[in-house]
C-alpha positions, 0 to 999 in steps of 0.5 A, spaced: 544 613 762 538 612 767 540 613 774 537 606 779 536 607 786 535 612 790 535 619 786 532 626 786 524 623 784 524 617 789 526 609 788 528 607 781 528 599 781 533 596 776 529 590 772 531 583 770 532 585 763 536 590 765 540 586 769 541 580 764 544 585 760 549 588 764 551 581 766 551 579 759 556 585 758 560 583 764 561 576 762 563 579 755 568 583 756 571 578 761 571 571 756 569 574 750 565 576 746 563 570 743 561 567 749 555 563 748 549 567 753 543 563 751 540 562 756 540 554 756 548 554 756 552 553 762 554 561 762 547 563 761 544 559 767 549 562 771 547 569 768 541 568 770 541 565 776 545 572 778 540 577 775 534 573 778 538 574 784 540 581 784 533 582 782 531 580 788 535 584 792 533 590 788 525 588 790 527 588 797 531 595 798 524 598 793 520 596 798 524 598 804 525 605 801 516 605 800 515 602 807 
């Protein structure tokens, strides 16, 4: 299991893909596992609007911990 944000050798930022997947899961386990998450259909726009958000917020703190 990999360790995000601050540890021992310094910042480790979450990427988009990694987020996907974690939301992606998430979804699944709450609607099932047949949920459709193709990123055309309403569950995988919201996904990735939430991932693309999260990401956003994982740049800034990156930047503020380099600054």
């Amino acid at each position: 299991m990999v360790t995000y944000g601050l540890t021992d050798t310094g910042f480790l930022r979450k990427s988009g893909a990694v987020l996907l997947t974690e939301y992606e899961a998430l979804f699944k386990g709450a609607l099932g596992d047949d949920l459709n998450t193709d990123p055309t259909s309403p569950e995988g726009n919201l996904i990735g609007a939430l991932a693309e958000r999260e990401s956003l917020i994982w740049e800034v703190v990156e930047a503020t911990y380099l600054s």
